[in-house]
DSSP file (Angstrom, degrees, kcal/mol; ACC not computed):
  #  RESIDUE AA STRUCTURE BP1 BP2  ACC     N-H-->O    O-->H-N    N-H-->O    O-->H-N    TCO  KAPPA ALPHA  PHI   PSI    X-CA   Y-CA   Z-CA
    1    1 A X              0   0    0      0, 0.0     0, 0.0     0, 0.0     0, 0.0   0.000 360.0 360.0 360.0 131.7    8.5 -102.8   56.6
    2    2 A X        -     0   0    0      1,-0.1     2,-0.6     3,-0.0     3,-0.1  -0.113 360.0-129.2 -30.0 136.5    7.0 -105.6   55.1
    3    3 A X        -     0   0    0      1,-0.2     3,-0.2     2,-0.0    -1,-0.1  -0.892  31.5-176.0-118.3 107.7    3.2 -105.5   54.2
    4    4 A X  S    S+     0   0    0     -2,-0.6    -1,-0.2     1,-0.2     3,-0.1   0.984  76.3  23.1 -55.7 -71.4    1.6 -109.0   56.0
    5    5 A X  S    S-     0   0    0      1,-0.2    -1,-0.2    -3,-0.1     2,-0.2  -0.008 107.2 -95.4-158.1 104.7   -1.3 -108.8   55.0
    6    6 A X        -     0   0    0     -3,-0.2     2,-0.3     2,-0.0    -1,-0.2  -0.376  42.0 -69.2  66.6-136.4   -2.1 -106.8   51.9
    7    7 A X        -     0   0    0     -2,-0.2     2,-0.3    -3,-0.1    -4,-0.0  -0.810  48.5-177.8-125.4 147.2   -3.3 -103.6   50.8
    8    8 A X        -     0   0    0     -2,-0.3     2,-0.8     2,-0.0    -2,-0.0  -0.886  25.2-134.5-162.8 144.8   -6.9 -102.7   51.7
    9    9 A X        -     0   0    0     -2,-0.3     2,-0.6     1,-0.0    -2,-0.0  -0.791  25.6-168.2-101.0 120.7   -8.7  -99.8   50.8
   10   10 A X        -     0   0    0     -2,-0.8     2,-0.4     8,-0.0    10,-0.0  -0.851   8.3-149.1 -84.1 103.0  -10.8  -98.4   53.9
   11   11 A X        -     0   0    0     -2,-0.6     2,-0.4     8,-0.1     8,-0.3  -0.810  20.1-131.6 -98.1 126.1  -14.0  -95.3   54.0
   12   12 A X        -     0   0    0     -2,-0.4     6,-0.2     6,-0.1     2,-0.1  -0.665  25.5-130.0 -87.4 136.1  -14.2  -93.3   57.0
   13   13 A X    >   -     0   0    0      4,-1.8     3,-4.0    -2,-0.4     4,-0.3  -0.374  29.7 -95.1 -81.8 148.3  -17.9  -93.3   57.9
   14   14 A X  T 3  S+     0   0    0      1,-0.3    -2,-0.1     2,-0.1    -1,-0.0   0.834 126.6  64.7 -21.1 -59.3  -19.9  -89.8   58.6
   15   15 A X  T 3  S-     0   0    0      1,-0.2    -1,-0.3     2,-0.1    -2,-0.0   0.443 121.9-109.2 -85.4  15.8  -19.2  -90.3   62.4
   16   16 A X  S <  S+     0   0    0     -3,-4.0     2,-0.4     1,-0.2    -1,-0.2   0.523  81.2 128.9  82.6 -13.5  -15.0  -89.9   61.5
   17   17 A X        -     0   0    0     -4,-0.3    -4,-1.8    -5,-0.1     2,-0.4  -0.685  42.1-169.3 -91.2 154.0  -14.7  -93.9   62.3
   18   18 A X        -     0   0    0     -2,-0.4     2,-0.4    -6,-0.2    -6,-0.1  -0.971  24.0-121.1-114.3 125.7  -13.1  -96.7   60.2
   19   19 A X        +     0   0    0     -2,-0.4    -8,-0.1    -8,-0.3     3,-0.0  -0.750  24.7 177.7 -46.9 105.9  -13.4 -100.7   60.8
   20   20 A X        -     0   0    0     -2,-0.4     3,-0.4     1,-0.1    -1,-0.1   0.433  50.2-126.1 -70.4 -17.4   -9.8 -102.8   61.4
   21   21 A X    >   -     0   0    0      1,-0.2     3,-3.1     2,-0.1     4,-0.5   0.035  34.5 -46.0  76.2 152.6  -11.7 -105.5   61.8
   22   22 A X  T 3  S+     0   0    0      1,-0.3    -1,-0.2     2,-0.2    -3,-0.0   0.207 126.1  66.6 -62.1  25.7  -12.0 -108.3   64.9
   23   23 A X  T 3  S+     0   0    0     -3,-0.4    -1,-0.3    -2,-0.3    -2,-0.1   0.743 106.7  36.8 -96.4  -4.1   -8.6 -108.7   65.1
   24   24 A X  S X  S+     0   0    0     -3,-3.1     3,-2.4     3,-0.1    -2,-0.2   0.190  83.0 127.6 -44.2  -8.0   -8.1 -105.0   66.4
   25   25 A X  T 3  S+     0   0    0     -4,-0.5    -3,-0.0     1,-0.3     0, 0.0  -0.269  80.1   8.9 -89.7 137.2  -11.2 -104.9   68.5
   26   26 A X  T 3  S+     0   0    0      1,-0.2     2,-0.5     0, 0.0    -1,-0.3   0.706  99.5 140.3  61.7  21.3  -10.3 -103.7   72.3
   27   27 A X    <   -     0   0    0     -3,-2.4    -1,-0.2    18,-0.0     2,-0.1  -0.904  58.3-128.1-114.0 143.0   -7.0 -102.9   71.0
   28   28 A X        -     0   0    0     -2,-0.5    16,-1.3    16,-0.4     2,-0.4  -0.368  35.8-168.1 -43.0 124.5   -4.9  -99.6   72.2
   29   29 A X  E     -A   43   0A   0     14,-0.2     2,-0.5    -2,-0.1    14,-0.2  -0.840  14.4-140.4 -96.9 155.8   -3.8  -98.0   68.8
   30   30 A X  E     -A   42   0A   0     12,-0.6    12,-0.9    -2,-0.4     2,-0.8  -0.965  17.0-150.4 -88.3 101.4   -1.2  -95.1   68.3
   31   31 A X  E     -A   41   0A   0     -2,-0.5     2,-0.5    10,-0.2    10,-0.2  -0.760  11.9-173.6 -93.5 125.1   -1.9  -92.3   65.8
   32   32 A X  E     -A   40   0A   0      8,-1.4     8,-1.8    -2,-0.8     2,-0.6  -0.877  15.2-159.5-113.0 136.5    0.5  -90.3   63.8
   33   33 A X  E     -A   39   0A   0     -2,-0.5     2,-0.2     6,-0.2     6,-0.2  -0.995  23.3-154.7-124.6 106.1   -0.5  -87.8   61.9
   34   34 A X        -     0   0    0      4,-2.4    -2,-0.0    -2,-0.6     0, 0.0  -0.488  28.5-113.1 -81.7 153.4    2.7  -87.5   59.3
   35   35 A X  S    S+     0   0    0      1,-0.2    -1,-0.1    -2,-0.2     0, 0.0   0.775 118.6  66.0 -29.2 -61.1    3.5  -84.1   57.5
   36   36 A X  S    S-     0   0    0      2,-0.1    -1,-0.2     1,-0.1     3,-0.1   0.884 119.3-114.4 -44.4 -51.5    2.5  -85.9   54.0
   37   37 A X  S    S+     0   0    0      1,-0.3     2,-0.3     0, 0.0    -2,-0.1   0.544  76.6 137.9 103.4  26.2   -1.2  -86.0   55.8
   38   38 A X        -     0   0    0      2,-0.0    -4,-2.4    -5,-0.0     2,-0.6  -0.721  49.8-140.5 -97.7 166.1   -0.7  -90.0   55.7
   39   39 A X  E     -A   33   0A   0     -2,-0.3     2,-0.6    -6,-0.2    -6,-0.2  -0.890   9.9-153.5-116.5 142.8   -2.0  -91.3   59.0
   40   40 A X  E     -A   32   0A   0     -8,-1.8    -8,-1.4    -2,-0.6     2,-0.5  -0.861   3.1-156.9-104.7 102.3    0.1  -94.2   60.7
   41   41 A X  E     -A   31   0A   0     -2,-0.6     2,-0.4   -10,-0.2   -10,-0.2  -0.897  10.6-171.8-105.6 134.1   -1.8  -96.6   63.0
   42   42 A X  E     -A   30   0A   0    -12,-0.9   -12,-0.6    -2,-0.5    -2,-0.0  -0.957  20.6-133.5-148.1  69.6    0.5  -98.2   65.5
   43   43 A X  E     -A   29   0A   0     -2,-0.4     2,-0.5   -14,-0.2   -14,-0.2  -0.255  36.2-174.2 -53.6 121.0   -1.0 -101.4   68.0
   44   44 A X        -     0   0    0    -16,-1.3   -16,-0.4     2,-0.0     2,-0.4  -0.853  25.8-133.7-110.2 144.3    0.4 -100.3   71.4
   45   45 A X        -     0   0    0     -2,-0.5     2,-0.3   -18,-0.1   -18,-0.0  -0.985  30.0-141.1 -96.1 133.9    0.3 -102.2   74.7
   46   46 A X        -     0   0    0     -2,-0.4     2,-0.4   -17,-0.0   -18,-0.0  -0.779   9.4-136.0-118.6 144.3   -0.6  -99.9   76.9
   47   47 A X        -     0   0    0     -2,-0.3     2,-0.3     1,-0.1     5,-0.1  -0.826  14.3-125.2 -86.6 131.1    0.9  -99.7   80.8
   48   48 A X    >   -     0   0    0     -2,-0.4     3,-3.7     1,-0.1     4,-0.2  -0.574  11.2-135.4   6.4  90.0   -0.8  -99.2   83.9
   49   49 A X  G >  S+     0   0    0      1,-0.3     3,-0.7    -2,-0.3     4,-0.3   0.782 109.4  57.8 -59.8  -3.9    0.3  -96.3   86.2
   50   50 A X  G 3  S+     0   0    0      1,-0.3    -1,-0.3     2,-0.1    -3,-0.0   0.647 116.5  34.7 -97.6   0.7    0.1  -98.8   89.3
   51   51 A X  G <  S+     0   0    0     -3,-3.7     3,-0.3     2,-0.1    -1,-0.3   0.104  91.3  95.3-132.6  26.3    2.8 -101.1   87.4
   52   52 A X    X>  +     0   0    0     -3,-0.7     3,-4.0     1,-0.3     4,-1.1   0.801  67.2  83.4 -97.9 -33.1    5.0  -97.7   85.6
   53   53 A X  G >4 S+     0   0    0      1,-0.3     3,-3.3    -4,-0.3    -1,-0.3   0.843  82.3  60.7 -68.3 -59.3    7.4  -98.3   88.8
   54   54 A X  G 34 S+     0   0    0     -3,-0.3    -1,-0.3     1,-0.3    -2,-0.2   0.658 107.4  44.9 -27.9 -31.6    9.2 -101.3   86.4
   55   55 A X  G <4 S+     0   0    0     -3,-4.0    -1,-0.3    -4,-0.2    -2,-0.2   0.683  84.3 104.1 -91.1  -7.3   10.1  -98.8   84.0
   56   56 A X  S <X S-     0   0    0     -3,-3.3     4,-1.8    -4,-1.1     0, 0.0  -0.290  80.7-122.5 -67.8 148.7   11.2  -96.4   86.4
   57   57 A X  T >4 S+     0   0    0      2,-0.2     3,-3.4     3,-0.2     4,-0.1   0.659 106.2  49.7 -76.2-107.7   15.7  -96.5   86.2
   58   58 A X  T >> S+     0   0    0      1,-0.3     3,-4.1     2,-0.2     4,-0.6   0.052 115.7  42.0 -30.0 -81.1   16.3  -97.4   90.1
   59   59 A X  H 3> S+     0   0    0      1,-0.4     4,-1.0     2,-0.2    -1,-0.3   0.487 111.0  58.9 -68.1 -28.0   14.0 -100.2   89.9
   60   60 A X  H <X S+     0   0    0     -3,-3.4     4,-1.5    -4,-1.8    -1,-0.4   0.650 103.0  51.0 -58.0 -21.0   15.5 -101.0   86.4
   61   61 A X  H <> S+     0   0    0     -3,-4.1     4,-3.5     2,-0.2     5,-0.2   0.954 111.5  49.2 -85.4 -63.7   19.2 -101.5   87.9
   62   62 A X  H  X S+     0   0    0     -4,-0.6     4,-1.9     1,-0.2     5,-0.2   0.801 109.4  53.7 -33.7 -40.0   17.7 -104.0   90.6
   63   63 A X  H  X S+     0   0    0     -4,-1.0     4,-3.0    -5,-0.3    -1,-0.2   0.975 112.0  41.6 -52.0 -63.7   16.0 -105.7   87.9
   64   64 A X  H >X S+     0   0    0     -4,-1.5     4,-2.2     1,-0.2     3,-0.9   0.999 110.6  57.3 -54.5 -69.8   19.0 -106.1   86.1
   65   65 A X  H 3X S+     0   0    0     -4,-3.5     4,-2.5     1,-0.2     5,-0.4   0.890 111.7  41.5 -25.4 -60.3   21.3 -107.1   89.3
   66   66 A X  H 3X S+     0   0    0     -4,-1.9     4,-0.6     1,-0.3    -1,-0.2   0.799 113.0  51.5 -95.7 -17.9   19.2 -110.0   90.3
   67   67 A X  H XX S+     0   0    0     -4,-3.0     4,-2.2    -3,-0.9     3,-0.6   0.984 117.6  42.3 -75.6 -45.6   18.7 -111.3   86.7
   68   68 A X  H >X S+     0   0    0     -4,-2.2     3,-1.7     1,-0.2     4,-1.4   0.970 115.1  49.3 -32.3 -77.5   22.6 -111.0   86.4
   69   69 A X  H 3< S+     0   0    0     -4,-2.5     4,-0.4     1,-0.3    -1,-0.2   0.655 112.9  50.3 -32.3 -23.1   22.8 -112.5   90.0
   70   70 A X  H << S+     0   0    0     -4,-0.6    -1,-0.3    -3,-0.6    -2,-0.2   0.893 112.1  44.2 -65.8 -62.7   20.3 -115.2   88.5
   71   71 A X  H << S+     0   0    0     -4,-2.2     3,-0.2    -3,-1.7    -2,-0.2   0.631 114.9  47.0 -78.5   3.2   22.4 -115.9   85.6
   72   72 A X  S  < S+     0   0    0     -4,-1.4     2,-0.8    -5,-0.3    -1,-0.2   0.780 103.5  82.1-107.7 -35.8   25.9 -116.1   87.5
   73   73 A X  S    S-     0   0    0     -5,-0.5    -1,-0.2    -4,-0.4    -2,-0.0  -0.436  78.1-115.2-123.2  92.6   24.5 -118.5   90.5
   74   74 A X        -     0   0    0     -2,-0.8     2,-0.1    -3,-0.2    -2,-0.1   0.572  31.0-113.0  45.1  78.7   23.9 -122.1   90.8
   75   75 A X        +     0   0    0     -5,-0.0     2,-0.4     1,-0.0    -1,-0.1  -0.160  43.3 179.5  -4.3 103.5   20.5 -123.4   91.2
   76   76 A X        -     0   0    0     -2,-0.1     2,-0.3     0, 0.0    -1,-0.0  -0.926  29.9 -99.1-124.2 151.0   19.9 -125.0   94.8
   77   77 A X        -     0   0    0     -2,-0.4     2,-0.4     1,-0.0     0, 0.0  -0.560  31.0-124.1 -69.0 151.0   17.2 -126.6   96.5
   78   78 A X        -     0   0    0     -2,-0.3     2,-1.0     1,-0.1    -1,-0.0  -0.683  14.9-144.4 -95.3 122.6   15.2 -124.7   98.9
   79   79 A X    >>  -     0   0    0     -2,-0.4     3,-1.2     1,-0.2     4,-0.6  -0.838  14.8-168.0-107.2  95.1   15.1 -126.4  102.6
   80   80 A X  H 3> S+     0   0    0     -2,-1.0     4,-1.7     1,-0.3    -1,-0.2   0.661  82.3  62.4 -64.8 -15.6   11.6 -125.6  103.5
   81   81 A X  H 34 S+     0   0    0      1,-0.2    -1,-0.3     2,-0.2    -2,-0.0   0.808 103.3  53.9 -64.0 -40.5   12.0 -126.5  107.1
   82   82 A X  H X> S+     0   0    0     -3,-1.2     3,-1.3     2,-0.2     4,-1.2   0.901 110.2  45.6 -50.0 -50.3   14.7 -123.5  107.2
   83   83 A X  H >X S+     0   0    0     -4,-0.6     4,-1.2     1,-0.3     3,-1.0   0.934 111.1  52.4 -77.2 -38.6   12.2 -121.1  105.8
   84   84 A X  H 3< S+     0   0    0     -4,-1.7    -1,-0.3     1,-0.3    -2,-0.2   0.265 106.6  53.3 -31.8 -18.5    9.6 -122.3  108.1
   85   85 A X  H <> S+     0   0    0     -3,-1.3     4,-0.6     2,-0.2    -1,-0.3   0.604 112.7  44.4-126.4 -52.0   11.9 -121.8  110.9
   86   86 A X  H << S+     0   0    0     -4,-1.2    -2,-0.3    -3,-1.0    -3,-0.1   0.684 107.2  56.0 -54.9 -36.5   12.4 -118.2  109.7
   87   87 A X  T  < S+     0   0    0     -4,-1.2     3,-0.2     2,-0.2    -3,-0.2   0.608 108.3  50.1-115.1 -39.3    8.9 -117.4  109.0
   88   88 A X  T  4 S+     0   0    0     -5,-0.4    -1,-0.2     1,-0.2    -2,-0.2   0.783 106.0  54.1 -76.4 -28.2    7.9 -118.4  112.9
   89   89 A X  S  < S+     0   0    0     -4,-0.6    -2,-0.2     1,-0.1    -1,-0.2   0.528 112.0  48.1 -92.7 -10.6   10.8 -116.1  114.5
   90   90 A X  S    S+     0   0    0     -3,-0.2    -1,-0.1    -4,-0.1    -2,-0.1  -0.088  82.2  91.7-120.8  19.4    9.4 -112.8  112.4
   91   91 A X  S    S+     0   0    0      1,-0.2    -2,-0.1    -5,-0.1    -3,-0.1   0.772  81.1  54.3 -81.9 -19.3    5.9 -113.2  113.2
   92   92 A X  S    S+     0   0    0     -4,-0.1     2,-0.2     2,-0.0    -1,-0.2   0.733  91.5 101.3 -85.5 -13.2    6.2 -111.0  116.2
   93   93 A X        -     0   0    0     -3,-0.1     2,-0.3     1,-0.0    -3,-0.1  -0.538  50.0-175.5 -80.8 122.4    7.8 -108.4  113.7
   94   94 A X    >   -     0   0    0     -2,-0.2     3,-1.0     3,-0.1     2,-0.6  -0.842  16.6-166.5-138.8  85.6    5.3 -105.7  112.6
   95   95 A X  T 3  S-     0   0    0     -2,-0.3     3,-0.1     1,-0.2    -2,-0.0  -0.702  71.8  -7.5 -87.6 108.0    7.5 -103.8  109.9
   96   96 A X  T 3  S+     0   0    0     -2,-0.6     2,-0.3     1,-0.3    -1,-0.2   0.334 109.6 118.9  88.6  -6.7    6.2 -100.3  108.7
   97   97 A X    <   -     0   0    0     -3,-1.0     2,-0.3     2,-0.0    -1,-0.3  -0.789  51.0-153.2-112.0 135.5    2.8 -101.1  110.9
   98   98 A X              0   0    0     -2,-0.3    -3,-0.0     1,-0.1     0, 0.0  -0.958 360.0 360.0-125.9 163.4    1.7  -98.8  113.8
   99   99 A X              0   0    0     -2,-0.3    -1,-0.1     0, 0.0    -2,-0.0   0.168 360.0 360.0 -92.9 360.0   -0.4  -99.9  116.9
């Protein structure tokens, strides 16, 4: 891998921390601790458990279907009067909800 930019020599302070500097700051890192005893720091984005369900396979196959289905079908306009129409006839519909 390429080294952007450059080499810089870093001292861990008494309390075991090091500075990256503001363009790290409030970012997730990944540590490896290699065999050699060199350490590898890694910028991760880190996921949310309330949003994990995207990574999950079912929910990945759906994903995929409807982006295929996406790419495979025609653009139309949307005839809001239709949905409107729809939206009024399923109001009385209380799906999943008990009285």
């Amino acid at each position: 891998m390429p080294v952007t930019g450059g080499t810089e020599l870093k001292v861990v302070g008494k309390s075991g921390q090091i500075s990256l500097g503001k363009t790290y700051a409030g970012k997730a890192m990944r540590l490896e601790r290699r065999e050699d005893g060199s350490i590898l720091l890694t910028a991760v984005a880190l996921v949310p458990e309330s949003q994990l369900w995207t990574l999950d396979a079912p929910h990945r196959s759906r994903i995929e279907r409807g982006l295929a289905w996406a790419a495979e079908t025609a653009p139309t306009e949307t005839d809001v009067g239709v949905l409107l129409k729809r939206r009024v006839r399923r109001r009385g519909h209380t799906r999943g909800r008990r009285r």
